[in-house]
C-alpha positions as CSV (number, residue, x, y, z in Angstrom):
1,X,37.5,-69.7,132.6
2,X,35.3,-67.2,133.4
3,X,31.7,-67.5,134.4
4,X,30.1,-66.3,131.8
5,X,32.1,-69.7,129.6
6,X,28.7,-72.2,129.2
7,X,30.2,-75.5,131.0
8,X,32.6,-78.1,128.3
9,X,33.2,-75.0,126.1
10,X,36.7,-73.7,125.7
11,X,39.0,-72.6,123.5
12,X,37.7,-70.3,120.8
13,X,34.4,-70.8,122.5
14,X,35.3,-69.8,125.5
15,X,34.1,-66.1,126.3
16,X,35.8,-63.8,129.1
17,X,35.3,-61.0,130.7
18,X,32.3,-60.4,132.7
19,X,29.7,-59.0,130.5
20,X,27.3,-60.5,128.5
21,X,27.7,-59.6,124.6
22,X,25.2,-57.5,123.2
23,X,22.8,-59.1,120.7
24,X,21.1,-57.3,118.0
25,X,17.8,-58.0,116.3
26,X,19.0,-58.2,112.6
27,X,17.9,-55.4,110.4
28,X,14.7,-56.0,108.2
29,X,16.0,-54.3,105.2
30,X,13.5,-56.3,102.9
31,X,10.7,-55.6,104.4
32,X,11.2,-51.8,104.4
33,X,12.4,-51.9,100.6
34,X,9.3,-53.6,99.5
35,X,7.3,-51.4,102.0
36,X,8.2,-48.5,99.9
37,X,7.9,-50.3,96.7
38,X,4.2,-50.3,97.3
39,X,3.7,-47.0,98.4
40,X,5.6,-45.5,95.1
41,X,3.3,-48.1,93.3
42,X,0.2,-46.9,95.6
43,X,0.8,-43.8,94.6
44,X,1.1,-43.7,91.3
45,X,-2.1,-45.4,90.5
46,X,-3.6,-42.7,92.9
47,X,-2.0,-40.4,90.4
48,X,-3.0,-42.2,86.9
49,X,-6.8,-42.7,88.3
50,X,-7.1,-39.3,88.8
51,X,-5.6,-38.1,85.8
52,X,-8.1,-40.4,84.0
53,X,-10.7,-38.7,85.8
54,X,-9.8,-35.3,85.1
55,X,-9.3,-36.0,81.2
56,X,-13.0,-38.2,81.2
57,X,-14.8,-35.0,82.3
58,X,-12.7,-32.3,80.0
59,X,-12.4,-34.6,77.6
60,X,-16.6,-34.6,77.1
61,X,-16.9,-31.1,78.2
62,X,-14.6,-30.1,75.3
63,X,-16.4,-32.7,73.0
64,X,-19.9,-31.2,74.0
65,X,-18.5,-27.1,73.3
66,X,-17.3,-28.4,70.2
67,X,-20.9,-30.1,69.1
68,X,-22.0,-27.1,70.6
69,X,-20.1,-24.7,68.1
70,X,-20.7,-26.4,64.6
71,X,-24.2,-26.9,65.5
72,X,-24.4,-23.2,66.4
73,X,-22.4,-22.3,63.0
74,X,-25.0,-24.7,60.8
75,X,-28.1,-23.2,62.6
76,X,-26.6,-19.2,61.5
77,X,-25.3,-20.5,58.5
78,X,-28.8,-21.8,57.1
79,X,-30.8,-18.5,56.5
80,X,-27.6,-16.9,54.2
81,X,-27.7,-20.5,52.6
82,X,-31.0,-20.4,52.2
83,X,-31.9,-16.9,51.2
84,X,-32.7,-16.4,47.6
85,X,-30.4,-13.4,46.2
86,X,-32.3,-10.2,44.8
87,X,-33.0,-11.1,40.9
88,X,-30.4,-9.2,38.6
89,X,-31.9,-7.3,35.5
90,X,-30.6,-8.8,31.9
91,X,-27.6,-6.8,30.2
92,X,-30.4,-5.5,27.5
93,X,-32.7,-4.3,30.3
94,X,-29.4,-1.6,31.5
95,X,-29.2,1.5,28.3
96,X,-25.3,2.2,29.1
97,X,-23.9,6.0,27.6
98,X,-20.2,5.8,27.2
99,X,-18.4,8.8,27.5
100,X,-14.7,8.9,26.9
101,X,-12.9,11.2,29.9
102,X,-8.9,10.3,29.0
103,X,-7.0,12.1,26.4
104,X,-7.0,9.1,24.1
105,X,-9.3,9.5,21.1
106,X,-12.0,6.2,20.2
107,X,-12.3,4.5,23.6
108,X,-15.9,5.6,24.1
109,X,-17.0,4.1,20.9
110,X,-14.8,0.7,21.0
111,X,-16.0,0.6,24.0
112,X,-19.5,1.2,23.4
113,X,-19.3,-1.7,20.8
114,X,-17.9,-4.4,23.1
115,X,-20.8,-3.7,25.8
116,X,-23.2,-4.2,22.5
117,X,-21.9,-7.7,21.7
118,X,-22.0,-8.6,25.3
119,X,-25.7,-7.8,25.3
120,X,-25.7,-4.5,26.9
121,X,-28.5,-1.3,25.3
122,X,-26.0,1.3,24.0
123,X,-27.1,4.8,24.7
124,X,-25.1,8.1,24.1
125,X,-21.4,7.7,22.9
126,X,-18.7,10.1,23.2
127,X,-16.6,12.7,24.9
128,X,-17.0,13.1,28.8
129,X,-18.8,16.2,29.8
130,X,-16.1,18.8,31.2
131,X,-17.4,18.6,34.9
132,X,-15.6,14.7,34.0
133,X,-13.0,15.5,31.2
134,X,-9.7,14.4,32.1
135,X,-11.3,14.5,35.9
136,X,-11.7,10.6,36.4
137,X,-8.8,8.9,37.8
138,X,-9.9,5.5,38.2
139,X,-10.5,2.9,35.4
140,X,-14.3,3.9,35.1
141,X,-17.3,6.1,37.3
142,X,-20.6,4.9,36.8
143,X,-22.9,7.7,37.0
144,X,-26.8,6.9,37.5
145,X,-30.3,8.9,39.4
146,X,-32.1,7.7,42.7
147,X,-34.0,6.0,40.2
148,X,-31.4,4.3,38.5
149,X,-31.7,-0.2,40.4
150,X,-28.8,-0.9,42.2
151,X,-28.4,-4.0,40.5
152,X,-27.6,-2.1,37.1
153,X,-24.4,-0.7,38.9
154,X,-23.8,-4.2,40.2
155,X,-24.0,-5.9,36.9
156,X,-22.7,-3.3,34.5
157,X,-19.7,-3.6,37.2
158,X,-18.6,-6.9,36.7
159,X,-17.1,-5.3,33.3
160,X,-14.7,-3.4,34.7
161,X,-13.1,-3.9,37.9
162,X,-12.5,-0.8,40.3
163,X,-15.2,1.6,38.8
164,X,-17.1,3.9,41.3
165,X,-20.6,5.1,41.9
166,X,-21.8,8.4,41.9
167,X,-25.7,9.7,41.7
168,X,-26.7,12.7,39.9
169,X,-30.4,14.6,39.6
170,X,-31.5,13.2,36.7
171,X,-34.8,11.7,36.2
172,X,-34.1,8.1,33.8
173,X,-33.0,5.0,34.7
174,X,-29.9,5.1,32.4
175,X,-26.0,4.7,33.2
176,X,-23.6,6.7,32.1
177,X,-19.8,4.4,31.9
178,X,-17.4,7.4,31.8
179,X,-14.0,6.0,31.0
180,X,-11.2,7.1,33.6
181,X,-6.9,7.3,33.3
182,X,-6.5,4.0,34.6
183,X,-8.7,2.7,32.1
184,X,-7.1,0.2,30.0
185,X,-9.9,-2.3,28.6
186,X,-13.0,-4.0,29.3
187,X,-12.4,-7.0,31.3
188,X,-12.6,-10.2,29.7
189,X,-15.5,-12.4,28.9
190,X,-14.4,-15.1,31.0
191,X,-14.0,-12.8,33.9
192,X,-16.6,-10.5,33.9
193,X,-19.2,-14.0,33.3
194,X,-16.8,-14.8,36.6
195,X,-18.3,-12.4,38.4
196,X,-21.6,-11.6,37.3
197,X,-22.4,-16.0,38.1
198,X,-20.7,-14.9,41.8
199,X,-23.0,-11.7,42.2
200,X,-25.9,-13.8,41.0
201,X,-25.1,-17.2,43.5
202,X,-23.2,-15.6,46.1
203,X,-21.7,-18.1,48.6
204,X,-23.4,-18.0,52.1
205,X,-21.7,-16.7,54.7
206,X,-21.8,-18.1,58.4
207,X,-21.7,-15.7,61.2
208,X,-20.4,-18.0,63.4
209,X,-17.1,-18.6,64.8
210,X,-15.9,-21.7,64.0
């Protein structure tokens, strides 16, 4: 039996040699798996609190810019809305000359008669002069003076979509409708009350960018 044998033990108990075996501490393996349990958890509410954070101040920031834009766009958006558009003289108050500049014989006058039933003051009818003859490509030119109101090109317009504007050196108020190539008829009723209603209410406009 050797010494290191505890007295009355033997057998399987017995223990030789002369070294005393070598005890270990167990292992707390618990403890350092829950140990980094709650740091992962630590962390990630450290994470989540200040991702919170960063959307609570972006978040209003982004709400206040965009207050901060449709306020802007009402506030330049109220004058245009407000603004009273220039008043537009009656079809009778505009004396229209149709002159005929295609090769196609009786446009000038039927024409002429359509502009009279839609309330317009027929002037001179006929050919175009030859400065114009056969020298208008468009659908119409309408040729006025300095003197001639702006709004008379603008409302004798809305009859035929895509005519021009030239000036000349005379001294009346008159226009003269000379009838191009491209000229096929007078736009409708329906249309050309269209338009003349949108050039007399335009819709505002807002200078802002919204």
């Amino acid at each position: 039996m050797s010494m290191l044998t505890p007295p009355g033990m033997g057998g399987k108990y017995r223990i030789t040699g002369d070294k005393y075996p070598r005890m270990h501490r167990p292992r707390r393996r618990g403890r350092l798996v829950l140990g980094i349990a709650a740091a992962v958890v630590a962390l990630g509410l450290v994470g989540w609190g200040s991702l919170q954070l960063i959307q609570l101040f972006t978040g209003d920031s982004h709400k206040a810019s965009s207050a901060g834009q449709q306020h802007d766009c009402k506030v330049r958006a109220s004058p245009s809305a407000g603004a009273r558009p220039a008043a537009l003289p009656k079809p009778a108050k505009i004396t229209v000359n149709v002159y005929n500049a295609t090769p196609h014989d009786g446009l000038a006058k039927s024409t002429a008669d359509e502009l009279k039933k839609r309330g317009f003051t027929i002037g001179k009818v006929g050919n175009a002069p030859a400065a114009f003859d056969k020298k208008v490509p468009g659908t119409a030119l309408l040729l006025g003076s300095s003197k001639t109101p702006g709004a008379s090109y603008s409302v004798l317009g809305t009859q035929v979509k895509g005519a021009t504007q030239k000036t000349d050196t005379r001294k009346t108020g008159d226009v003269d409708l000379i009838i191009g190539t491209g000229f096929k008829a007078l736009d409708t009723k329906q249309d050309a009350a269209k338009s003349l209603a949108a050039l007399a209410h335009p819709a505002p406009a807002s200078n802002g960018k919204c």
